[in-house]
LOLUM-444919 format. One record per residue: residue number from 1; x, y, z of N, C-alpha, C, CB in turn. Coordinates in steps of 0.2 Angstrom, whole numbers, plus 5000, padded with zeros to 4 digits. Glycine has a CB too. Example, Ala and Ser with C-alpha at 12.3 -4.5 7.8 and 13.67 -1.06 7.14 Angstrom:
BEGIN
    k   npx   npy   npz  capx  capy  capz   cpx   cpy   cpz  cbpx  cbpy  cbpz
    1  5066  4972  5039  5062  4978  5039  5066  4984  5039  5057  4978  5045
    2  5064  4989  5035  5068  4995  5036  5064  5000  5039  5070  4997  5029
This chain:
BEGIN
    k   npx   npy   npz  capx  capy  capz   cpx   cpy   cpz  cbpx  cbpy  cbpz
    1  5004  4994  5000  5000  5000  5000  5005  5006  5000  4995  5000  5006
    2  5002  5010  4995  5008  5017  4996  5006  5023  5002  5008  5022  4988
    3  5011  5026  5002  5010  5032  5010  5005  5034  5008  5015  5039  5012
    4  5001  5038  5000  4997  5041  4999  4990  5038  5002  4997  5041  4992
    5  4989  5032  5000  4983  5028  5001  4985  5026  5010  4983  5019  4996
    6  4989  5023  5015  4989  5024  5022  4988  5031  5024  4993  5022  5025
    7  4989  5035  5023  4985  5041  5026  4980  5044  5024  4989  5047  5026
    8  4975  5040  5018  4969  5041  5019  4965  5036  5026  4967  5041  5013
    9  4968  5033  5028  4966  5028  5032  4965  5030  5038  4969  5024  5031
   10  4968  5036  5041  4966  5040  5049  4966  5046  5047  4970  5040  5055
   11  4961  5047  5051  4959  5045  5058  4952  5041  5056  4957  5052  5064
   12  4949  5037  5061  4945  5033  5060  4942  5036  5066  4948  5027  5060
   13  4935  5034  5065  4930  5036  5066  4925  5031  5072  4928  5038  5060
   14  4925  5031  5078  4921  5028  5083  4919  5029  5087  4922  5026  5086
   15  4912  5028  5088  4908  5030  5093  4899  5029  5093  4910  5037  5092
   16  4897  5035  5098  4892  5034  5095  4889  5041  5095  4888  5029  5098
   17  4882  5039  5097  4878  5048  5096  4880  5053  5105  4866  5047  5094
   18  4881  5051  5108  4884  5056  5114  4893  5057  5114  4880  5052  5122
   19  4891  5055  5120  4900  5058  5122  4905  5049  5124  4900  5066  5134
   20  4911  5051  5120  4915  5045  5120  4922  5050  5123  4916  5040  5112
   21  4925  5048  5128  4930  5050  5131  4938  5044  5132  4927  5052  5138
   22  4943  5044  5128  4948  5041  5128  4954  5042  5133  4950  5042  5123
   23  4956  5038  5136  4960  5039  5142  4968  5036  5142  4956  5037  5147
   24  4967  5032  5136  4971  5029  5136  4974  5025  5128  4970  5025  5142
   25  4979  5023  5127  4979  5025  5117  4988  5019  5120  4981  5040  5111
   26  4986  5015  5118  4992  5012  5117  4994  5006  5113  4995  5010  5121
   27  4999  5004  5109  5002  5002  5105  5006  4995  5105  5005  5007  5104
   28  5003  4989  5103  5006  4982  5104  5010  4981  5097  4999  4976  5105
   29  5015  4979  5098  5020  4978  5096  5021  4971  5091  5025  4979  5101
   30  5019  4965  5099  5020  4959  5093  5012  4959  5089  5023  4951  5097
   31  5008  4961  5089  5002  4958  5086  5000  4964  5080  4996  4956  5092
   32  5005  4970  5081  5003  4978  5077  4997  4982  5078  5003  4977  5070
   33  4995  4981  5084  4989  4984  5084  4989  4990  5089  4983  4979  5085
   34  4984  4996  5086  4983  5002  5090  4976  4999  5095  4982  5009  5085
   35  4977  5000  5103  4971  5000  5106  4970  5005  5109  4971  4996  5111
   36  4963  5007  5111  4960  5013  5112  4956  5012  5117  4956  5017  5107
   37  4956  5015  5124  4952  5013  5128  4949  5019  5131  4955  5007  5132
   38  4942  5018  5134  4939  5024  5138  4933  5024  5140  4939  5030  5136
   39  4929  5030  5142  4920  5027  5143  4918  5032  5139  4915  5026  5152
   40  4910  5027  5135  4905  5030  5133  4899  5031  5136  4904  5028  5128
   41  4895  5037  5134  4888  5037  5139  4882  5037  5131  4887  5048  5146
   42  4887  5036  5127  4882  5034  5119  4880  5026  5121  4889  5034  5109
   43  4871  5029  5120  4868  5020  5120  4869  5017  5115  4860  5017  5123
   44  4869  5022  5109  4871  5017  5101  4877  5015  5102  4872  5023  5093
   45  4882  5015  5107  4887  5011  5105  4890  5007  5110  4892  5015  5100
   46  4886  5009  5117  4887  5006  5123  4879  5001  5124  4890  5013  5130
   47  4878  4997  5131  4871  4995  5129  4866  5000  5134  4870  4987  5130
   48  4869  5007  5139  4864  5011  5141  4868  5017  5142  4859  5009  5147
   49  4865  5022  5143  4865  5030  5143  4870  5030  5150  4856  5035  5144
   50  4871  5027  5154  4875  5028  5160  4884  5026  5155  4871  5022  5167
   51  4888  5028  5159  4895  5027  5157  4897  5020  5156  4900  5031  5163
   52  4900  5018  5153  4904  5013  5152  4909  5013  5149  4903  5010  5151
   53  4914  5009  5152  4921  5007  5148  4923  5003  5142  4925  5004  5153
   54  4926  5005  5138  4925  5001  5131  4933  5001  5129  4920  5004  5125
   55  4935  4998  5126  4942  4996  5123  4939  4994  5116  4947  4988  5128
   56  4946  4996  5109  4946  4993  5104  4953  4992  5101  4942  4997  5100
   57  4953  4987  5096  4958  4989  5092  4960  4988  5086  4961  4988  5095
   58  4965  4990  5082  4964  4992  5075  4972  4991  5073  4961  5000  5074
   59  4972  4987  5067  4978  4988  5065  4981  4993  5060  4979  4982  5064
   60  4989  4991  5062  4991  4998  5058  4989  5002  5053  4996  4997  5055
   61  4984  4997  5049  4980  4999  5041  4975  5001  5043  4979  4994  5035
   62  4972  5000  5049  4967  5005  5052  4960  4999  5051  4965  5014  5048
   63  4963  4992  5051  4955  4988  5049  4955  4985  5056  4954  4981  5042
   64  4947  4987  5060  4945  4985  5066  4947  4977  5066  4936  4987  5066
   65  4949  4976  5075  4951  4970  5076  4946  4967  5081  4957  4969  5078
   66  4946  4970  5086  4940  4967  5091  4938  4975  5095  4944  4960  5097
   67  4932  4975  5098  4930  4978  5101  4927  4977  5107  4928  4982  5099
   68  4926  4979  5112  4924  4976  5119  4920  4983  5124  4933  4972  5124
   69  4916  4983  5127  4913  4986  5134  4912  4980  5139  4906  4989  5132
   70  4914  4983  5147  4915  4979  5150  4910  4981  5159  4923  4980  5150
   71  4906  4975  5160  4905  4974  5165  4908  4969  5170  4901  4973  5164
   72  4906  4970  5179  4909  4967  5184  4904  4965  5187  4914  4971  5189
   73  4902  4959  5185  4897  4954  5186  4890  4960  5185  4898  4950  5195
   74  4888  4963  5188  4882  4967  5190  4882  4974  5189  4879  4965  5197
   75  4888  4975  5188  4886  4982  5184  4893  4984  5181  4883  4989  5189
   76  4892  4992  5178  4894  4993  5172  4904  4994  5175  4889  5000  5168
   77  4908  4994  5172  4915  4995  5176  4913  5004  5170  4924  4987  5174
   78  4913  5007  5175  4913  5017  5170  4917  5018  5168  4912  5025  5173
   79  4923  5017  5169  4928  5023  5166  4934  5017  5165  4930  5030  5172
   80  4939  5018  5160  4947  5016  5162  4954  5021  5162  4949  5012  5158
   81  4956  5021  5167  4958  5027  5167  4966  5025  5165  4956  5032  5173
   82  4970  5019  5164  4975  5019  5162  4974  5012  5161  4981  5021  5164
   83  4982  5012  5155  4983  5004  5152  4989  5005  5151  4979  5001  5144
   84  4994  4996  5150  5001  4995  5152  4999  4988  5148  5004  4995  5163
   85  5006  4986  5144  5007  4980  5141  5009  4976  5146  5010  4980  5135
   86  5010  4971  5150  5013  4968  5155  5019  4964  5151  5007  4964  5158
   87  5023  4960  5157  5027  4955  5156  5023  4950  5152  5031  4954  5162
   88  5020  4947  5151  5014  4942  5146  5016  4943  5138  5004  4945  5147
   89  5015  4949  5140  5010  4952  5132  5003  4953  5135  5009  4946  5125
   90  4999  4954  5140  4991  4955  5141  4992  4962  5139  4987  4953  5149
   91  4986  4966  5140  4985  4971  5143  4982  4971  5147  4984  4975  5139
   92  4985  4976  5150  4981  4977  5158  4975  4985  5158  4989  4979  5165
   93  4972  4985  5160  4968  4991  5159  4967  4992  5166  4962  4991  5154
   94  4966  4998  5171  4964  5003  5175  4960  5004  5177  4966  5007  5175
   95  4953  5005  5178  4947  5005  5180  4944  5008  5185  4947  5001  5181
   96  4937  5008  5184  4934  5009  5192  4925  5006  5187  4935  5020  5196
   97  4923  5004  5196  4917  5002  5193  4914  5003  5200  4917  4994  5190
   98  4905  5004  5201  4902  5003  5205  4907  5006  5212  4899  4996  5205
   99  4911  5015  5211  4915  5015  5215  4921  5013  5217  4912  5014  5217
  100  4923  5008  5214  4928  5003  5217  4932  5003  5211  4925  4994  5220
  101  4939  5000  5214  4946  5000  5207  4943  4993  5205  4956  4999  5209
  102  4946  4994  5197  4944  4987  5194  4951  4986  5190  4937  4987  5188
  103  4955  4980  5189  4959  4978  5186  4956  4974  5180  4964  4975  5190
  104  4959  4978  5174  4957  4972  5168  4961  4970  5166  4953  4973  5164
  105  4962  4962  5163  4969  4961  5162  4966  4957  5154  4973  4955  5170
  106  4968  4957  5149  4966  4954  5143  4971  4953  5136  4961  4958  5142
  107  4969  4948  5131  4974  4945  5127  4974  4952  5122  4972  4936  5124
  108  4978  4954  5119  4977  4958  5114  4977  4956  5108  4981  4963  5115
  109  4977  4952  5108  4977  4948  5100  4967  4946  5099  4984  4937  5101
  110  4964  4947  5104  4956  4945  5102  4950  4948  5106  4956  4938  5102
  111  4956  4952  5113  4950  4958  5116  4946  4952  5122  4943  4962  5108
């Protein structure tokens, strides 16, 4: 693909009809992919108007790979407020839910 044609390719466009807030934007090395993680209070793209936390990710060419919104058994985990690739290879994501910290730990090869 030439540079001309990959820079039409971002920015890329996610979301839904309200407010999507990113907190965190990092970069996996062995599987090439960009992850994006934060909460949405959009019910088009979360499943209600209250906050939740959502992760995605996209490879270098910008074609979606998996996308995820996260609950803690009985309700919604709102926000993430950082992410770290661990000694694994997981990603770890930062949290809070129902008040409380939430650790999220996950494969980044399928979310």
């Amino acid at each position: 693909m030439s540079d001309t044609c990959k820079e039409k390719l971002f920015p890329i466009s996610v979301g839904g009809s309200k407010d999507e807030k990113i907190s965190c934007t990092i970069y996996d090395p062995v599987n090439e992919y960009i992850i994006v993680a934060g909460n949405s209070s959009s019910e088009d793209f979360v499943p209600a108007a209250n906050d939740h936390a959502f992760a995605y990710a996209v490879d270098i060419e910008g074609n979606w790979k998996w996308g995820k919104f996260f609950y803690n058994v009985s309700f919604a985990v709102s926000t993430i407020s950082g992410c770290h690739l661990d000694a694994n290879g997981n990603v770890v994501f930062l949290s809070m839910g129902d008040s409380m910290p939430v650790i999220i730990e996950l494969n980044p090869q399928d979310g």
